[in-house]
N, C-alpha and C positions, 0 to 999 in steps of 0.2 A: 737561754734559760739559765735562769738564776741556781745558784746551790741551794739558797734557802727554797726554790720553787722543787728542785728534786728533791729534799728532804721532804716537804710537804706530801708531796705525788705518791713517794713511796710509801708515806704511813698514812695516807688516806685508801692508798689501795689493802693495805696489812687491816685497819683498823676496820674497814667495809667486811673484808674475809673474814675476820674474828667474829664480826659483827653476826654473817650467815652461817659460821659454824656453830654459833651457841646455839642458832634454833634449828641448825639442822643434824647437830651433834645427838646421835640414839644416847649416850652415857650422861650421865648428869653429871659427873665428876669431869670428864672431857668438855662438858660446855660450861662447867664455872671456869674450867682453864683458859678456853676461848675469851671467857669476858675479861679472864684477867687481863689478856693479850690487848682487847677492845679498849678497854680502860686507859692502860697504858700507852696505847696509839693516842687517848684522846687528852693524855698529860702531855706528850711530845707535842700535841696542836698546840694545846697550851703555850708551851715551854716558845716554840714558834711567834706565840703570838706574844711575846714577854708580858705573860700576866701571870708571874713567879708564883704570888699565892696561889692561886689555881689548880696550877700546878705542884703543891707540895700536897696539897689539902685531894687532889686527886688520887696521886698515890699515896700519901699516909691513910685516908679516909676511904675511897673507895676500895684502893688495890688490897689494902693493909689490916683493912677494918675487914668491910661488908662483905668481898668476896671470900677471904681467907674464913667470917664467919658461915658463910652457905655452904662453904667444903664442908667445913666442921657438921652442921645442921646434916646436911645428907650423908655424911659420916654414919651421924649417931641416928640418925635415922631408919637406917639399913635401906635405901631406897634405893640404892648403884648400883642394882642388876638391871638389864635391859629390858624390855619388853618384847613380848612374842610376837606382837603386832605391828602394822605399820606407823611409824612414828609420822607419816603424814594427815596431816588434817581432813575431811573430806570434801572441807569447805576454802580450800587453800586458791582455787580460782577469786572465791568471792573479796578474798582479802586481798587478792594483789588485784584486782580490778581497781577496788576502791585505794590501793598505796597510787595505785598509776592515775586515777583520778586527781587524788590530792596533790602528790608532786608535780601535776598538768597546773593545777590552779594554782599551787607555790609560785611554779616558774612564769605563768604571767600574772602575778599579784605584782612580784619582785621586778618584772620588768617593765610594768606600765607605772611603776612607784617612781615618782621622783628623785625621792630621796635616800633607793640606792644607787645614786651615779655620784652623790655628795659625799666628801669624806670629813671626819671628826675634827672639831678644833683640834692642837697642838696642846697638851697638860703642859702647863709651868712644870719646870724641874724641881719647885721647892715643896710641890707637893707630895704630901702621904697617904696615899692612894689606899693602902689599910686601916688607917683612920677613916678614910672618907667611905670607905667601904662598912667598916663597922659601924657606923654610924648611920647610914644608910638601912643596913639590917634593921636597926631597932630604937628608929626613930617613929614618932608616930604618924608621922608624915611619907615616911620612906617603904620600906618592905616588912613590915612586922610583922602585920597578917599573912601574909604568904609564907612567913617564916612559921608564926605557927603554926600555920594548917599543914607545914611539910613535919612538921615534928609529930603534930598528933599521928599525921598518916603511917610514920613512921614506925609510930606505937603502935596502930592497930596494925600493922603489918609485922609487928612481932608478936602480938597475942595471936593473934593468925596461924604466925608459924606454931605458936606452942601448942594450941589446939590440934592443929594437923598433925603433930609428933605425940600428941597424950596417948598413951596406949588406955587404952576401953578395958574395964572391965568385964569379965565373964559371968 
């Protein structure tokens, strides 16, 4: 076994556990720190798989931005105290039936697929891979529509939050 295979193993394992403490973390403040951990396991993939921007734009953007903003939100929120009740679902059988479903059908889509036993051409070295990337973004040909629908989504998912924080009048 490789060094670069133990490096892998151990923050696949760190980033799965991050993964199940945010949802099974009672504190809301404790399971943004979980994701922060998550996040972070999932720049080191990055970093692993040398796809540098990825990885900068993971933890500038996710670590730096989004999650430090959710602290902030549940901060000002006042919503960090626990709850009296069971932070389990009641329906927590019916979702891991259907995860273990889905990841049943993953693992033979992936293995009756051809074309994961194939590996990717070789990129020329004289390539710029950030060019081709942004360009790609917002070509009309390439990903623009997925890129905007991640943006609006992203808007309604901050009026969202503002609504859920407006305090009501009496």
């Amino acid at each position: 076994m490789t060094v670069l295979q133990v490096i892998f193993l151990i923050t696949a394992v760190v980033t799965l556990g991050g993964a199940v403490m945010v949802v099974t973390a009672r504190n809301l403040i404790h399971a943004a720190l979980w994701l922060i951990l998550t996040l972070f396991g999932v720049a080191v993939l990055y970093g692993l798989l040398n796809a540098t921007f990825f990885t900068v734009i993971q933890v500038v953007i996710y670590i730096g931005a989004i999650a430090i903003l959710m602290i902030f939100a549940i901060m000002l929120t006042r919503r960090v105290k626990q709850e009296a009740g069971s932070s389990v679902n009641k329906g927590w059988w019916l979702a891991g039936l259907m995860s273990l479903v889905l990841f049943t059908a993953l693992v033979w889509m992936f293995s009756t697929w051809s074309g994961f036993q194939t590996t990717l051409p070789v990129m020329p070295a004289n390539v710029d891979t950030i060019k081709v990337l942004g360009t790609a973004l917002v070509s009309p040909n390439g990903y623009v529509i997925p890129f905007e629908i991640a943006s609006v989504l992203l808007m309604a998912a901050l009026i969202g939050a503002v609504v859920v924080a407006w305090e009501r009048k009496s």
